[in-house]
N, C-alpha and C positions, 0 to 999 in steps of 0.2 A: 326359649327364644321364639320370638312369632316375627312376622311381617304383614304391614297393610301395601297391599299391592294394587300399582294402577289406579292412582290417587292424582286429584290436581292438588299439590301440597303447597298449605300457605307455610312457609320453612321462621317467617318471623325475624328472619338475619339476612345478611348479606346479601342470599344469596339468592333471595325471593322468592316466586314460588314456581316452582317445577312440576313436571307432570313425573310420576315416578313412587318410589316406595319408599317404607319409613320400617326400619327394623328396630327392632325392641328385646336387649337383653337386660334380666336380672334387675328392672323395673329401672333401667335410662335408656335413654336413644342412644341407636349407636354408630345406627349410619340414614343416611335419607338423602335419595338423588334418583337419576334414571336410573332402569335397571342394577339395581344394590344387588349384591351377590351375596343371595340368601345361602345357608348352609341347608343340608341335607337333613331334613327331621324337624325345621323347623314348621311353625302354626301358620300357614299360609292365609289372610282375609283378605281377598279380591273386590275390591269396594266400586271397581268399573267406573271411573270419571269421576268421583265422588271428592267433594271437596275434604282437604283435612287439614286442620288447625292443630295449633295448642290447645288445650283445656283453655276456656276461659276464667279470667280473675275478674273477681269481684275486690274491690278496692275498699268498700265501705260497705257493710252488712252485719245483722247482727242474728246472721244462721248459726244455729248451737246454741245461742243463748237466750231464745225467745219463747220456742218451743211453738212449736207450730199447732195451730188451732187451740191453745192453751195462753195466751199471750200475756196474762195477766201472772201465769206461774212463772216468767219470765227470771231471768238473772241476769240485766245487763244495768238496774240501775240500784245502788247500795243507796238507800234516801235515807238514811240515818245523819247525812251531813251533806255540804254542799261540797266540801275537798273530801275524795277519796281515792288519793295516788298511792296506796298502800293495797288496794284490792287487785285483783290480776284475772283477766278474763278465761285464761286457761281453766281456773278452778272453776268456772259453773260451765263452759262449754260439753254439752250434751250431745257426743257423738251419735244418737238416735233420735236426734230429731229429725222430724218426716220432712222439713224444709229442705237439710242437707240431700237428702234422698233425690228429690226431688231437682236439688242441684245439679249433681253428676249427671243424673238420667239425662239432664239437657244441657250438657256440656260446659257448667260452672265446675270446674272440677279443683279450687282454690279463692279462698276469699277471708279477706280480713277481716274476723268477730272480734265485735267490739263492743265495749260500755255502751250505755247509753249514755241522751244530752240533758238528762236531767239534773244533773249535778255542773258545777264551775270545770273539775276535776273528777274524772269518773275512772281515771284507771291505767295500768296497762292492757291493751289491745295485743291481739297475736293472729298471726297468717297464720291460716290451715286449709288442710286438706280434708275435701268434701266427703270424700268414701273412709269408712275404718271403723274402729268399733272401741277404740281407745285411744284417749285425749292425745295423751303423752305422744303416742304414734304418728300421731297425723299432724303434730306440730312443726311449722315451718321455722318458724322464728315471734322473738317479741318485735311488732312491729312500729312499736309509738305509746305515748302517753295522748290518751284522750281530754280533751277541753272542750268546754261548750261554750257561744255567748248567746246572749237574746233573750228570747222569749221562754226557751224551754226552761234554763235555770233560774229567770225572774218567777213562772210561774210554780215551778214546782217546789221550789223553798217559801219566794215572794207569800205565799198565801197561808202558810205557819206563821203564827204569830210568831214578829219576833225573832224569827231566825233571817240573816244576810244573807243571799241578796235578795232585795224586789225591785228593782231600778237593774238600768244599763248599766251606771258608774258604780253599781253596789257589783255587780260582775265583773266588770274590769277590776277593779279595787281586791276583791275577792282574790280574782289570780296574781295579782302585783303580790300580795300578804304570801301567797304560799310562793311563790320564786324568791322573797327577800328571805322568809324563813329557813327558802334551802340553801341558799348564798351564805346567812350565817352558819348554817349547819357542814357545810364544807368547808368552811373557813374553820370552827371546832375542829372538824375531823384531820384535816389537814395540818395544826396546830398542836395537837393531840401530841404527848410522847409517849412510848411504851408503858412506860409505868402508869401513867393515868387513865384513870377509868373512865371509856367515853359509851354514854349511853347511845347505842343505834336503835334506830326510826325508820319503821319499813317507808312509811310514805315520802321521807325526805332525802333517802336512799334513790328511790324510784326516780324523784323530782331531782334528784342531784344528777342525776344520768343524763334528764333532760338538761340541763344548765351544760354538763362536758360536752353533750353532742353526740351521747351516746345511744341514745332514745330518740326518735323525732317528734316533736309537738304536731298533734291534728288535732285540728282546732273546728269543731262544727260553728257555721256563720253562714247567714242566707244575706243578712243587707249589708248594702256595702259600704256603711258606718260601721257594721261590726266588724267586717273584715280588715277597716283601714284601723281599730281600735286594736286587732290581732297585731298588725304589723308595727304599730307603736308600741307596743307591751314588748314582743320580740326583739325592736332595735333596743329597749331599758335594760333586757337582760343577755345580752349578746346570743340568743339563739336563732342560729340559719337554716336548720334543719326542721322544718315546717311545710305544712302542707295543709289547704284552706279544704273543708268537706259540706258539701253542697254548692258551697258558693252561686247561688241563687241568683244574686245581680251581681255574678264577677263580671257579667260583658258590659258592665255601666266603668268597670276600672280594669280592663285587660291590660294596658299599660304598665300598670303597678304591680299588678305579676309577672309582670316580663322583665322587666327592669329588676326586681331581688329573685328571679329565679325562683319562682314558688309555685308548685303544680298545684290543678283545682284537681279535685274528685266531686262530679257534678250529678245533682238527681238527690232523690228521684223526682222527674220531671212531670210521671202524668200524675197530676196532681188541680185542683181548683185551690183556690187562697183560703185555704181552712184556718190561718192566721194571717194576721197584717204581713209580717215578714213576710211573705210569698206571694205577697200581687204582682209582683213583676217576675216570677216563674213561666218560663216560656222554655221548649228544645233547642233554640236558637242558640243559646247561652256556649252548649259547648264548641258550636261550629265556630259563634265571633269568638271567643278565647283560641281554639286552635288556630285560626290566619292569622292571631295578633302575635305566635310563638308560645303559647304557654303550654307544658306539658300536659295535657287534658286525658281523666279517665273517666269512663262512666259509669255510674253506681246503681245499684234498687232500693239500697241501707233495709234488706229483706229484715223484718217481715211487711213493713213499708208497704214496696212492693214482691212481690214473691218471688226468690231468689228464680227461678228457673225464667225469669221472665227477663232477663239481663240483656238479651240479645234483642227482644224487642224493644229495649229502650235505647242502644242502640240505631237500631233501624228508624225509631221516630227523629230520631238526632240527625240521621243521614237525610230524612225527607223535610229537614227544617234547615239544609245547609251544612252539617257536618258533611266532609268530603268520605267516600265511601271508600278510597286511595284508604285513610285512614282509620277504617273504621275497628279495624280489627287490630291494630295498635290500641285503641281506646280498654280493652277491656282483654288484652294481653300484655307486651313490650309496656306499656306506658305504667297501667298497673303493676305489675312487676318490679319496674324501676323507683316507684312511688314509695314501695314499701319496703324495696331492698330485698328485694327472693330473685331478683332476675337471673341470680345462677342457680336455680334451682328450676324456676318455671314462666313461660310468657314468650317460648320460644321450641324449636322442635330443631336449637343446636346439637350435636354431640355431645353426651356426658350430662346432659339437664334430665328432670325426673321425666319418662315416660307417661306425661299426662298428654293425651290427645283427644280430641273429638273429630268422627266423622256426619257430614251432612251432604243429605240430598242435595244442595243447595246452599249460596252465599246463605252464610251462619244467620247475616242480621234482616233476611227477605223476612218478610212474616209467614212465608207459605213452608219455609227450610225447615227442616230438623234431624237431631241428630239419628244416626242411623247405628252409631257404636264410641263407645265412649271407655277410655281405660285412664285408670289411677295406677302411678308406680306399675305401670306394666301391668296392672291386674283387668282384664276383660271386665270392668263393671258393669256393662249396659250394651244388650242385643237388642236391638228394637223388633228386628223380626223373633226373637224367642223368648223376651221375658216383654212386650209391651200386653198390657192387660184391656181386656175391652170393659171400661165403668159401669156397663152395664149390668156385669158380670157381679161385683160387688154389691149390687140390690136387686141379685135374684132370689126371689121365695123359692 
């Protein structure tokens, strides 16, 4: 058992944030308010005024599966075809990649790995946990079936001879093909009697979950033709459980995410227009969609940008209009609920996993950082006792 004592604690619920302490057994929260009535023998850390959060989540990231400073060894895109709903992110997630590392140390201590957009259909995606040293372990849950439209899966099949898509309507088309193939494919399975022999299909297994509503469609789209092309394809196959990732010009159609209840996951923003989709990328985006109602989280999609940097992209969002009230909802509570782990983490209620970060300082200032960071109750990160001086690393 330990305690962080004499904490200004952001608590992420009700009950807001209190000056006070956060006790931690058996790697959940157990109790957090004024003066908590630590037991005798427990881990006492006096953090003196020090702000404390939940761990923060990353909503769209592709830490564990990139491999940090190896990019190219990566495993988040299967390019052997353009549908690949039958692959699962879990099996190439590399619990020792230095990105994840890098994560916890500054307080990302949960984020959903995911496919990449280079495919129509890239996969199931899964929430995990930053810190551990085995997949299995640090799995939160599957959080969604990944989709792409645009530019990334026109270019990265488009320029194979021959193989669909290379157009916008060769992608939309693309994913209509695999939702009607799983619609017949549940209609077999459903129709099926014991005695007959019905051949199963990882990928339409997968894609049949998304059709029940048991999987959520995220859908990567930057313009906001793609996104309005997302929301027609969805109304074709009755699925509600969707979530738009980037959504680059959502603030050209806040409206229309308000109106079907459909959260962005936005970012990464520091960016110039490295492709046409992205000229109209500005930090503005998630401020106008948050006053318009819409569930906003904010993302890095690391190795993008570098998972540990989450909290600055935050801050530039607050200095472009995100309200600062909000900020830590962005990339807690919001994410959390996005992906469906909220009972687990995005909050420092009772009985949710004891992931926390301490900082010098509001999380998303640029000058803050974290001072102590625990996974599942585990001390992963002392700043004062494991932070390393780089200098250190190239000395003769």
């Amino acid at each position: 058992m330990r305690a962080i004592r004499n904490g200004i604690v952001h608590t992420q619920t009700e009950r807001g944030t209190v000056e006070g302490d956060v006790l931690i057994e058996d790697g959940k929260i157990v109790d957090v308010g004024y003066a908590v009535d630590v037991p005798a023998g427990a881990e006492e850390i006096d953090v003196d005024g020090a702000h404390v959060t939940p761990g923060l989540v990353d909503a769209h990231s592709h830490a564990g599966m990139a491999e940090w400073g190896e990019p190219e060894d990566g495993d988040f895109n299967e390019g052997t075809s353009a549908t690949t709903p039958h692959v699962n992110a879990l099996d190439g997630f590399h619990p020792r990649d230095e990105e994840l590392k890098h994560a916890f140390q500054n307080g990302v201590t949960s984020v959903s790995s995911r496919m990449g957009s280079g495919n129509v259909i890239g996969g199931v995606i899964v929430s995990m946990k930053t810190y551990g040293d085995r997949a299995d372990e640090m799995l939160i849950t599957e959080d969604g079936m990944k989709a792409a439209m645009g530019e990334n899966p026109k270019r990265f099949h488009g320029e194979r001879e021959g193989r669909q898509p290379s157009t916008r309507p060769g992608v939309a088309a693309t994913l209509r093909e695999q939702f009607m193939e799983a619609e017949d494919y549940l209609d077999r399975k459903e129709s099926a009697d014991e005695d007959d022999e019905f051949e199963r299909d990882l990928g339409m297994e997968n894609l049949s979950r998304v059709l029940t509503g048991e999987l959520p469609l995220r859908v990567h789209a930057h313009r906001a033709d793609d996104i309005r092309t997302v929301f027609r394809i969805a109304d074709e196959f009755g699925i509600d459980d969707l979530s738009i990732e980037h959504a680059t010009e959502g603030h050209v159609m806040a409206e229309e995410f308000v109106e079907r209840d459909v959260p962005a996951v936005v970012g990464p923003s520091i960016s110039s227009a490295t492709k046409y989709e992205l000229r109209n990328i500005t930090f503005e985006t998630p401020g106008i969609l948050h006053d318009a109602g819409v569930k906003v989280a904010i993302q890095t999609d690391a190795p993008i940008l570098p998972q540990q940097h989450l909290d600055v992209c935050v801050g530039l969002a607050v200095r472009e209009g995100f309200p600062k009230e909000a900020a830590l909802d962005a990339v807690t509570t919001n994410a959390a609920e996005i992906l469906g782990i909220e009972d687990r983490v995005g909050t420092l209620e009772p009985g949710t996993d004891a992931d926390v970060a301490v900082w010098d300082g509001e999380f998303w200032r640029v000058d803050s950082r974290t001072q102590h960071v625990f996974v599942d109750g585990e001390h992963v990160f002392d700043r004062g006792a494991d932070a390393v001086d780089p200098r250190e690393e190239y000395a003769w």
